[in-house]
N, C-alpha and C positions, 0 to 999 in steps of 0.2 A: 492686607497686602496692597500697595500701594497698582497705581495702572502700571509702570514703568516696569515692577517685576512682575506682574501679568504679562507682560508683553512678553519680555527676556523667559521668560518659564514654556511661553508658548511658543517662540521661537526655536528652542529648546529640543521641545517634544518634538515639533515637526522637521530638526535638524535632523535627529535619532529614528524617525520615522523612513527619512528620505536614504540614510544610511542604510537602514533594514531592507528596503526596498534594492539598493543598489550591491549591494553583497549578496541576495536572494534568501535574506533570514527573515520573508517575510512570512506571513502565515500559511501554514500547510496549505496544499490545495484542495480544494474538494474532493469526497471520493470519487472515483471512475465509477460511471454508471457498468456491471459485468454483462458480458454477453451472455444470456442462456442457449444460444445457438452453439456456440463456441463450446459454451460445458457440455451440451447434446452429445455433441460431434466427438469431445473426448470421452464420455461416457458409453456411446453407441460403439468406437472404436477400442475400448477399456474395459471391459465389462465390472462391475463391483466385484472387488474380490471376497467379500462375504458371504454373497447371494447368488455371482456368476447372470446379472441382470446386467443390461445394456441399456435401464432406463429405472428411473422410481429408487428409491431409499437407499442407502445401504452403510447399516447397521458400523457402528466403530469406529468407522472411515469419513475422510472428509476428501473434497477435491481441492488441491494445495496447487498454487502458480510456482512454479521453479524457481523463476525468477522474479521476484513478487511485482506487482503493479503498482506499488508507492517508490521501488525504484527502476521504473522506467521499462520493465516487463510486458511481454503483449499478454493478451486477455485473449487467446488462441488457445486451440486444442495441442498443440505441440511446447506450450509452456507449463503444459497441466499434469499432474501428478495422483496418485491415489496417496492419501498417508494414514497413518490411524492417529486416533483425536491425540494421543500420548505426545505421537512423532510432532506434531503439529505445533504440540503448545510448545514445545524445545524448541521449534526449529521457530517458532513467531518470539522466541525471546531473542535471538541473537540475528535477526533481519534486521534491524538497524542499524547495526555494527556492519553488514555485509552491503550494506546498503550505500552506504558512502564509498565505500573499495568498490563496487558499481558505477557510482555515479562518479570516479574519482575525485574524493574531498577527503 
């Protein structure tokens, strides 16, 4: 490959880069570090409904964000939810679909 289409190829990439950048199709962002205070505070005010505990395990269940934190959801005890691992995995296949009607895209 010659320098001249070295150049033109790298021009290229960094045109395609600056587009990604300016559209916001650029790379995911990191994940949110979760509050455990936050889940405390839903959990103490929620108790497991397996075990009827306000703290420690529980069993089937997971704690689910309503409105998830990858689209713009707070990380609060009033976005949080009990669900069973079942409800979970259904409901984590189609949050990225809900996720742009969120974010309007």
């Amino acid at each position: 490959m010659s320098s001249a289409s070295a150049v033109t190829l790298a021009a290229r990439a960094l045109l395609l880069v600056l587009a990604a950048l300016a559209t916001g199709a650029a790379a995911a962002p990191a994940k949110r570090q979760r509050s455990h205070a936050a889940r405390a505070e839903f959990q103490h005010a929620h108790p497991c409904p397996a075990t009827g505990q306000p703290s420690g395990k529980c069993p089937g269940y997971v704690i689910d964000h309503i409105r998830p934190l990858a689209c713009g959801g707070a990380d609060s005890a009033a976005n949080m939810q009990w669900q069973t691992r079942a409800e979970a995995r259904a409901k984590d296949r189609h949050e990225r679909r809900r996720c742009r009607h969120w974010l309007g895209r």
